[in-house]
Every structure is written in C-alpha cells, then in structure tokens.
Residue frames as qw, qx, qy, qz and C-alpha x, y, z in Angstrom:
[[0.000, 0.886, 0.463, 0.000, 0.00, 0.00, 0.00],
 [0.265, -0.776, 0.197, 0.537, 2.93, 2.49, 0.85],
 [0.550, 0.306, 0.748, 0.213, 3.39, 1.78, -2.84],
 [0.129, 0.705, 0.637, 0.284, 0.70, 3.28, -3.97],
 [0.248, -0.880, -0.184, 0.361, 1.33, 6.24, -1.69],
 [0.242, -0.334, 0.488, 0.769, 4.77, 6.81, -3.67],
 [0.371, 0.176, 0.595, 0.691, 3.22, 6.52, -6.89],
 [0.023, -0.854, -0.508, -0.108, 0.44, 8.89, -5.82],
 [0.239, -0.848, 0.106, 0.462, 2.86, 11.48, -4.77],
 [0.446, -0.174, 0.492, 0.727, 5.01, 11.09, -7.79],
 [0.154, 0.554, 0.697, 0.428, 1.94, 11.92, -9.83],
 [0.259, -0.896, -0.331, 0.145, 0.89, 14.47, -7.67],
 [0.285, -0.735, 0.077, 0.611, 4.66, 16.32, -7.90],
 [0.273, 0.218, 0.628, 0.695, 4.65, 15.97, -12.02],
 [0.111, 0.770, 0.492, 0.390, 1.52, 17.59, -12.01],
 [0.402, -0.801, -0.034, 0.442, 2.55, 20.25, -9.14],
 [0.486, -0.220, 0.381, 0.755, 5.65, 21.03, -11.83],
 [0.265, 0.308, 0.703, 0.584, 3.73, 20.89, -15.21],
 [0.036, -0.920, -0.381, -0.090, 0.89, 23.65, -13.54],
 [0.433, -0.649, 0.025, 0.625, 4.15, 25.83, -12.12],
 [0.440, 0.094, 0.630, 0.633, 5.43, 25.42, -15.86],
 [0.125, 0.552, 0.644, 0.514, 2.53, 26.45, -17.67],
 [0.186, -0.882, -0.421, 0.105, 1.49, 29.19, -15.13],
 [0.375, -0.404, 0.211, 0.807, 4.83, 31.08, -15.90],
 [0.401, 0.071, 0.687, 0.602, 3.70, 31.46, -19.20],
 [0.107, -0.740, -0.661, -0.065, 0.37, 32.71, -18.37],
 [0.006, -0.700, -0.059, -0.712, -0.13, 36.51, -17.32],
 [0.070, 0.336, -0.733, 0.588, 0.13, 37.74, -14.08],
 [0.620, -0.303, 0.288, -0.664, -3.31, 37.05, -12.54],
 [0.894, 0.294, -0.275, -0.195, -3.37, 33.68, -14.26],
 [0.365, 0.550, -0.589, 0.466, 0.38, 33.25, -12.88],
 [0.432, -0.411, 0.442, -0.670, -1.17, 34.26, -8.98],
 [0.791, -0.096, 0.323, -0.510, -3.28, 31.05, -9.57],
 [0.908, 0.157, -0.388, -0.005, -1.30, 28.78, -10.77],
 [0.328, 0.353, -0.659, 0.577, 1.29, 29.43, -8.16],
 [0.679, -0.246, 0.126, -0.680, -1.64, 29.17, -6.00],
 [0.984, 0.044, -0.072, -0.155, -2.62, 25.52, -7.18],
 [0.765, 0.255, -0.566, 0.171, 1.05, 24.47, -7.47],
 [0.141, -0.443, 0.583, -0.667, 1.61, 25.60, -3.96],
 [0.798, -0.214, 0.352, -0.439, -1.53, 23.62, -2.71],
 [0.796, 0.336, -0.476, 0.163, 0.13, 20.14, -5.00],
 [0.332, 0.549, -0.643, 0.418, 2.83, 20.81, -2.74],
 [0.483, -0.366, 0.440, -0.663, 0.85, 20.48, 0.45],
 [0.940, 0.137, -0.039, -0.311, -0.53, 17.39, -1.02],
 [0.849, 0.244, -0.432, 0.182, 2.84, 15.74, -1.64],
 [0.154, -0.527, 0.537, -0.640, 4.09, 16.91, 1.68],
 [0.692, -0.201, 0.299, -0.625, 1.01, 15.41, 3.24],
 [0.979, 0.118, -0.115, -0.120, 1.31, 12.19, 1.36],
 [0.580, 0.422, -0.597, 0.360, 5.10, 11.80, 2.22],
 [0.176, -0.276, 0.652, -0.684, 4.65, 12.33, 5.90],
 [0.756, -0.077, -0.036, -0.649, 1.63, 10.20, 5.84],
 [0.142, -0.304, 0.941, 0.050, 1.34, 6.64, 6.33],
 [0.123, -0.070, -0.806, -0.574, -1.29, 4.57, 4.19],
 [0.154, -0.370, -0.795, 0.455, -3.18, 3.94, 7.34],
 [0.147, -0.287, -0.133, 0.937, -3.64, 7.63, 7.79],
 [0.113, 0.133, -0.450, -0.876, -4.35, 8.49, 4.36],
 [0.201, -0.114, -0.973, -0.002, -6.98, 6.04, 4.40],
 [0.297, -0.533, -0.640, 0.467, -8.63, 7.02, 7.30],
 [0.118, 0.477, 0.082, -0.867, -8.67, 10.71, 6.17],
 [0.208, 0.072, -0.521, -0.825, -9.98, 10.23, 3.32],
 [0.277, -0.286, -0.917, 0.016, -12.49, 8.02, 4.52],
 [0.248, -0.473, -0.558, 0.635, -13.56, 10.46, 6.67],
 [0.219, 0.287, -0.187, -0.914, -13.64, 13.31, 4.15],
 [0.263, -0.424, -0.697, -0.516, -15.89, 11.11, 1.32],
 [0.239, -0.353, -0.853, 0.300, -17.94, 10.86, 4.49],
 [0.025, -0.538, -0.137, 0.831, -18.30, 14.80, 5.06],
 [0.223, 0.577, -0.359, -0.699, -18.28, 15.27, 1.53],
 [0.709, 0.216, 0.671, 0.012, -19.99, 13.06, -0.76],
 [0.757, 0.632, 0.149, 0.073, -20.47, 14.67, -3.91],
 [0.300, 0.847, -0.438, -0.023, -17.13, 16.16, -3.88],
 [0.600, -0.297, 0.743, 0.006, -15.47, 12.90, -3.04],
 [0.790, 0.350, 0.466, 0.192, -16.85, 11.57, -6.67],
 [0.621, 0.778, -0.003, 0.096, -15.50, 14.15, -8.29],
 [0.497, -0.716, 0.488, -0.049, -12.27, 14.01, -6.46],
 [0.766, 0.052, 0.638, 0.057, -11.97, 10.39, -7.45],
 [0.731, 0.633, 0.220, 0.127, -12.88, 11.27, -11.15],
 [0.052, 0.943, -0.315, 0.091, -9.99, 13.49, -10.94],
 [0.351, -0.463, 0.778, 0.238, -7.36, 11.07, -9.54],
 [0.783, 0.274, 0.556, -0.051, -8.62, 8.54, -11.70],
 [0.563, 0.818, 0.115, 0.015, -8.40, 10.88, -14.80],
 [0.153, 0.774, -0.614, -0.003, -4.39, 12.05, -13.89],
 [0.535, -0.374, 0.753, 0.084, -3.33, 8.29, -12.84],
 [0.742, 0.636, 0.212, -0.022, -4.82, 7.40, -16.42],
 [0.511, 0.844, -0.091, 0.136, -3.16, 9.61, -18.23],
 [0.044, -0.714, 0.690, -0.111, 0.37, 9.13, -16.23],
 [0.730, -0.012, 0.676, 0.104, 0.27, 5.20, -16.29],
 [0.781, 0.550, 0.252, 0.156, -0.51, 5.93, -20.45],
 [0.168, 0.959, -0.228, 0.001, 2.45, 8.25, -20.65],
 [0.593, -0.399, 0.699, -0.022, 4.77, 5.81, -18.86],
 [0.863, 0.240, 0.442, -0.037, 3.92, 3.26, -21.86]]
C-alpha cells in the first residue's frame, strides 16, 4: 500500500511542476493562480510523504464521508491524472 502512496505522490509532484510550468507562461493574474494551485500540489505531496497509508486512508475516509459529492468528483480526478500518467509511462 505504501506503494501506492509513492506513486500517488510522484503523480501528484509531475503535475505540481507541469501547472508551475505552464502558469509562468500565463499573465500575471493567471500566474497568482497557478502558483496558488502548485503551492496547494505541494501540500498534497508533503502530506502524502509524511503520511502513512493507514492515515491516508482514514482521512480520506472520513472526508468522502463529510463530503460526498465532492469525493466523486475528487476520485474522477485522480482517476483521470493516474490514467493519463500510467498511459504516458507506456
């Protein structure tokens, strides 16, 4: 399972890069908010490196719980970047 955590954080700091990347490019407000989002990425791979599977688990459990509909679209979201980084990998 700790696994899975790595490869969820490796995904999680490609995309954290590729939004830093693309928000340089971008004007300045546009810029504000991608350095925004890649900032919050970071928090996320922080959170998953200091985490233990257990943990993660358990929070997240807990959030779907709070949060239902945003919990599917959450999902559709990892679902949709571990897609598309497992097909890139090929």
């Amino acid at each position: 399972m700790d696994g899975a955590v790595d490869a969820v954080s490796d995904v999680l700091e490609r995309g954290k890069d590729g939004l830093r990347d693309r928000a340089r490019d971008a004007g300045d407000s546009l810029h504000r908010a991608g350095r925004g989002a890649a900032r919050s990425w970071s928090e996320s791979v922080d959170y998953f490196r200091a985490s233990d599977a257990r943990d993660i688990v358990t929070d997240a459990r807990n959030w779907a719980q709070k949060h239902p509909g945003k919990s599917l679209i959450a999902v559709a979201a990892i679902g949709f970047f571990v897609g598309r980084a497992l097909r890139k990998d090929d």
